[in-house]
MIVOPA-559566 format. One record per residue: z, y negated, x of N, C-alpha, C in turn. Coordinates in nm, 2 decimals. Layout:
BEGIN
npz = Z&npy = Y&npx = X&capz = Z&capy = Y&capx = X&cpz = Z&cpy = Y&cpx = X
...
END
This chain:
BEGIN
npz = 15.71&npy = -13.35&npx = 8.47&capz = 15.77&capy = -13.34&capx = 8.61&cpz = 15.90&cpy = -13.41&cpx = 8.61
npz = 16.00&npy = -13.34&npx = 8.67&capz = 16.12&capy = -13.43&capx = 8.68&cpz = 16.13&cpy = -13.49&cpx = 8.83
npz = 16.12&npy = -13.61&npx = 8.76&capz = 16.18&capy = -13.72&capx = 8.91&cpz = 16.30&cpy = -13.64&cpx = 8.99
npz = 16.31&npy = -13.65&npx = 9.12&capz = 16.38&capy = -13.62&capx = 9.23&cpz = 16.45&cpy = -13.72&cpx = 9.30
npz = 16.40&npy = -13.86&npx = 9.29&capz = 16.41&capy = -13.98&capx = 9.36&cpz = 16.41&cpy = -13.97&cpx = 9.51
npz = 16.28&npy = -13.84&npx = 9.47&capz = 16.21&capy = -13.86&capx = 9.64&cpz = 16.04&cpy = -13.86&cpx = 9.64
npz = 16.02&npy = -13.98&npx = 9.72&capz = 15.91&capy = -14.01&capx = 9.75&cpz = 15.85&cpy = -13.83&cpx = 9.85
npz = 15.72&npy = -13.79&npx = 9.75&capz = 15.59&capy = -13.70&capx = 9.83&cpz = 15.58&cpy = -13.74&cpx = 9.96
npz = 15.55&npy = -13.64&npx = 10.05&capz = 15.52&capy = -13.69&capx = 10.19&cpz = 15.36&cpy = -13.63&cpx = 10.22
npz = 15.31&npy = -13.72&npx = 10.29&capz = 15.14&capy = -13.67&capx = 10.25&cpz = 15.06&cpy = -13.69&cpx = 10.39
npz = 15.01&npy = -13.57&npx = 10.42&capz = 14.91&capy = -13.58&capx = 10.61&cpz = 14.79&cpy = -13.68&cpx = 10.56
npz = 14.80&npy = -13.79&npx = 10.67&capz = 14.69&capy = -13.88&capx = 10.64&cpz = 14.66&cpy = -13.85&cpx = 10.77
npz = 14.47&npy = -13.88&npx = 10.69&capz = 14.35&capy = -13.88&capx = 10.84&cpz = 14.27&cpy = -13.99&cpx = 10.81
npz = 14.27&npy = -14.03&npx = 10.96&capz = 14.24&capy = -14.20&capx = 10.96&cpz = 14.11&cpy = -14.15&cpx = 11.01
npz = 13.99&npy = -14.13&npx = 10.93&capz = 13.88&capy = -14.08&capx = 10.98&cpz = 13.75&cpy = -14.13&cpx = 11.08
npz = 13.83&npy = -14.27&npx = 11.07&capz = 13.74&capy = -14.36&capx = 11.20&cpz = 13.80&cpy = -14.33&cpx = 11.31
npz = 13.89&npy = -14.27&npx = 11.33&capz = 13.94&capy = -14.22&capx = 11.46&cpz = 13.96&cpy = -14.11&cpx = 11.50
npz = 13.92&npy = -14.07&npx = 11.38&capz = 13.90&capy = -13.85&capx = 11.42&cpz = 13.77&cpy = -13.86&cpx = 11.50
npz = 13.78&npy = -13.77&npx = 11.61&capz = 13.65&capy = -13.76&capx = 11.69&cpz = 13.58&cpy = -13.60&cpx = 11.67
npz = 13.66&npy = -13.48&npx = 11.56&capz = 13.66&capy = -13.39&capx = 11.54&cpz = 13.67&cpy = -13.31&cpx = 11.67
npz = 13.79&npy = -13.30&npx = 11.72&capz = 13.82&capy = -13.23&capx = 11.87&cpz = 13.88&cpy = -13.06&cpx = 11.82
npz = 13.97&npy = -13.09&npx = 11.67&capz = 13.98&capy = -12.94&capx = 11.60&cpz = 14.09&cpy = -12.90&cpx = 11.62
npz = 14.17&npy = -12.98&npx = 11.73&capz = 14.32&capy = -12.93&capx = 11.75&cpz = 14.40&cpy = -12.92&cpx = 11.66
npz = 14.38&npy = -13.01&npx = 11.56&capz = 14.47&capy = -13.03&capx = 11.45&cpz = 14.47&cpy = -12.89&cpx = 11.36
npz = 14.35&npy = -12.88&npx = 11.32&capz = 14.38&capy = -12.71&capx = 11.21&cpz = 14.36&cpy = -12.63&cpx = 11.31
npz = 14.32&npy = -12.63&npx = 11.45&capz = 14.38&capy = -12.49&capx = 11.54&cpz = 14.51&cpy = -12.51&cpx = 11.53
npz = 14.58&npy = -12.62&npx = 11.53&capz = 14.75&capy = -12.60&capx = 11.51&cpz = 14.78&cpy = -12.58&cpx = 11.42
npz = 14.70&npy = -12.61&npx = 11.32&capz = 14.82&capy = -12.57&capx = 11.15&cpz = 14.67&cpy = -12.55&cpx = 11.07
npz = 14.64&npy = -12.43&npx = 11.11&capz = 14.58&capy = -12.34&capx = 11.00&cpz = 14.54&cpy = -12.33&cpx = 10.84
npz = 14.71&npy = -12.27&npx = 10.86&capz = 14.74&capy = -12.30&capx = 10.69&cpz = 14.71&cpy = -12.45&cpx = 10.64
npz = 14.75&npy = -12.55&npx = 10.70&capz = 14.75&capy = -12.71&capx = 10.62&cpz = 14.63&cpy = -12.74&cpx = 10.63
npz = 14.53&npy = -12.75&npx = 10.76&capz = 14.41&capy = -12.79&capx = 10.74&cpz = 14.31&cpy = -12.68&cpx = 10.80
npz = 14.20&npy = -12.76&npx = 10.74&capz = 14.07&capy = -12.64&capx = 10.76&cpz = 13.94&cpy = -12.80&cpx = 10.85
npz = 13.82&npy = -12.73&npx = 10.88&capz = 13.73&capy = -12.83&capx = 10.86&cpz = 13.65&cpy = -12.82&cpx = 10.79
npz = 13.57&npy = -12.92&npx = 10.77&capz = 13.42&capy = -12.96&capx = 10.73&cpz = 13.33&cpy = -12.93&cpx = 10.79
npz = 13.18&npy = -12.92&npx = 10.70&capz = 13.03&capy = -12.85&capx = 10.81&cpz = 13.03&cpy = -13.00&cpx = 10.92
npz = 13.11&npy = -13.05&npx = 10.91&capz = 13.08&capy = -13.20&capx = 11.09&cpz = 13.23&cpy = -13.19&cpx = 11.17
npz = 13.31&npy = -13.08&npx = 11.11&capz = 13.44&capy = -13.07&capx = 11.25&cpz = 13.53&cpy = -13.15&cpx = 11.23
npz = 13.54&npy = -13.21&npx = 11.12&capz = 13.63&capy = -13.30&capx = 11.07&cpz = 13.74&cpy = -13.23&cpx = 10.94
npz = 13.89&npy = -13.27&npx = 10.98&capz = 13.98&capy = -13.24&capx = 10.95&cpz = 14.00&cpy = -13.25&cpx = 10.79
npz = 14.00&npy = -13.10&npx = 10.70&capz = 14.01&capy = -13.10&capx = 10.61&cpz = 14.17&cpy = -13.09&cpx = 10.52
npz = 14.26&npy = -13.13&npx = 10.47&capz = 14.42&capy = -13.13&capx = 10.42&cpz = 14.41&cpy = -13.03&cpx = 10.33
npz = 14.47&npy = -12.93&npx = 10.32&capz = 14.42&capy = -12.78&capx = 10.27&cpz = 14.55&cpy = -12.87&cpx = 10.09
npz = 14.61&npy = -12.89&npx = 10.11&capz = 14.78&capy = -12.87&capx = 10.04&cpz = 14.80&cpy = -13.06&cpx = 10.04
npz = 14.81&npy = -13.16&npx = 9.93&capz = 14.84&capy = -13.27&capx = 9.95&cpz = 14.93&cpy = -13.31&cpx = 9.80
npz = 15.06&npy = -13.32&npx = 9.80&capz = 15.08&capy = -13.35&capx = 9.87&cpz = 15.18&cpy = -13.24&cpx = 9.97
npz = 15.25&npy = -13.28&npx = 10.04&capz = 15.29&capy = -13.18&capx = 10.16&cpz = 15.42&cpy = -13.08&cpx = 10.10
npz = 15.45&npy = -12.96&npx = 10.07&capz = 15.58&capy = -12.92&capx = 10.04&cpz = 15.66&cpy = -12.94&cpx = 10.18
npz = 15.77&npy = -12.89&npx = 10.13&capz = 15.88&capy = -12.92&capx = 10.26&cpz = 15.87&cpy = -12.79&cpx = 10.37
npz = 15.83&npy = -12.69&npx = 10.32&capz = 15.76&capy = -12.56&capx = 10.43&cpz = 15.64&cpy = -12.65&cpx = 10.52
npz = 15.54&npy = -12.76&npx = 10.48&capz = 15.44&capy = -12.75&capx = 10.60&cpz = 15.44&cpy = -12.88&cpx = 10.64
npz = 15.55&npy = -12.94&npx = 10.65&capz = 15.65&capy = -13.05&capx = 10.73&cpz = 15.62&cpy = -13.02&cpx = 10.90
npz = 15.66&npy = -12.92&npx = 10.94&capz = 15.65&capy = -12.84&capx = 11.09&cpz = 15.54&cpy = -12.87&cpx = 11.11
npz = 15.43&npy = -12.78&npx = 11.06&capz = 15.30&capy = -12.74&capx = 11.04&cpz = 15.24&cpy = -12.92&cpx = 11.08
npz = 15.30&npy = -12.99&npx = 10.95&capz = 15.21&capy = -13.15&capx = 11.00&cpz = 15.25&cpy = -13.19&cpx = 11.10
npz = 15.34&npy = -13.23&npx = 11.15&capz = 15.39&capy = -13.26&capx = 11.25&cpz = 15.33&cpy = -13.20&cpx = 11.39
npz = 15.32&npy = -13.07&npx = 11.38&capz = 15.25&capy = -13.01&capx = 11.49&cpz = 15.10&cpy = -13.06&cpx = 11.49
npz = 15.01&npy = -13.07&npx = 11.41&capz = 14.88&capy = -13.15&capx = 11.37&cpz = 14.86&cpy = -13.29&cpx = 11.48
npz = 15.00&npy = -13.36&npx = 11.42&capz = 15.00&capy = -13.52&capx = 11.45&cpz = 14.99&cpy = -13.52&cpx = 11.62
npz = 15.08&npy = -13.46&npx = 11.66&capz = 15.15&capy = -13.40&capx = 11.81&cpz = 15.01&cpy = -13.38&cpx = 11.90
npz = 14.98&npy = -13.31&npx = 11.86&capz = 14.83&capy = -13.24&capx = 11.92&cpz = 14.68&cpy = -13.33&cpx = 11.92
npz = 14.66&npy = -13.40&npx = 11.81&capz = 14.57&capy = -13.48&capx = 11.80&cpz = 14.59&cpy = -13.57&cpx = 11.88
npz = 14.47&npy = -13.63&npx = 12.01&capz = 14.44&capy = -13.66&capx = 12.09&cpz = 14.40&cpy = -13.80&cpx = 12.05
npz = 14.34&npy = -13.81&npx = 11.93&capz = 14.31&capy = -13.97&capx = 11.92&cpz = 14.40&cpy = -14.02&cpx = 11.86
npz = 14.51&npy = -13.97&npx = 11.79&capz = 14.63&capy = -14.04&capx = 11.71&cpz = 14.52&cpy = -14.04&cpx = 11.57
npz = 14.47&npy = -13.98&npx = 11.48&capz = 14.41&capy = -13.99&capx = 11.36&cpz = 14.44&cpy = -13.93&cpx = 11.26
npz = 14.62&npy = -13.88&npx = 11.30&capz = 14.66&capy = -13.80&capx = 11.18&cpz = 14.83&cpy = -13.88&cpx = 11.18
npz = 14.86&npy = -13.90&npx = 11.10&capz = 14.99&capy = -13.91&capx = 11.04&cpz = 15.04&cpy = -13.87&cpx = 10.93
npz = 15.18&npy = -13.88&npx = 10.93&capz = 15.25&capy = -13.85&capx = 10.82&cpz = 15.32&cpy = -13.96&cpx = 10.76
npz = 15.29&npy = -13.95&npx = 10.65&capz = 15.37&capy = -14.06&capx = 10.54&cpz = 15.41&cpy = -14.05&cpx = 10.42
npz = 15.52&npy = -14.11&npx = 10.34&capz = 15.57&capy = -14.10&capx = 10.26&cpz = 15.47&cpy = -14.12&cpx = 10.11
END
């Protein structure tokens, strides 16, 4: 793999604070899916630069704050 001297960007789920409400993969589909308990699956990790939007839209929507994005 050739170094880029760019840090991966990667959707984190802080799972003690997921209440499984589902907005998150009703917003981004493609990136995540669920589990048989309604909790937020990361389809793609780490994130290409196409599903940047996509996470973002995830973080936005989630209601308990249990998804971020980080380097």
């Amino acid at each position: 793999m050739i170094d880029t001297g760019q840090e991966a960007t990667h959707l984190v789920v802080d799972r003690s604070a997921c209440a499984g409400h589902g907005l998150c993969y009703s917003a981004s589909p493609g990136l995540l899916d669920s589990d048989d308990q309604g909790n937020p699956v990361i389809l793609r990790d780490p994130l290409t630069p196409d599903d940047i939007g996509a996470a973002d839209a995830a973080v936005i929507v989630c209601p308990e704050r249990a998804l971020t994005v980080e380097p």
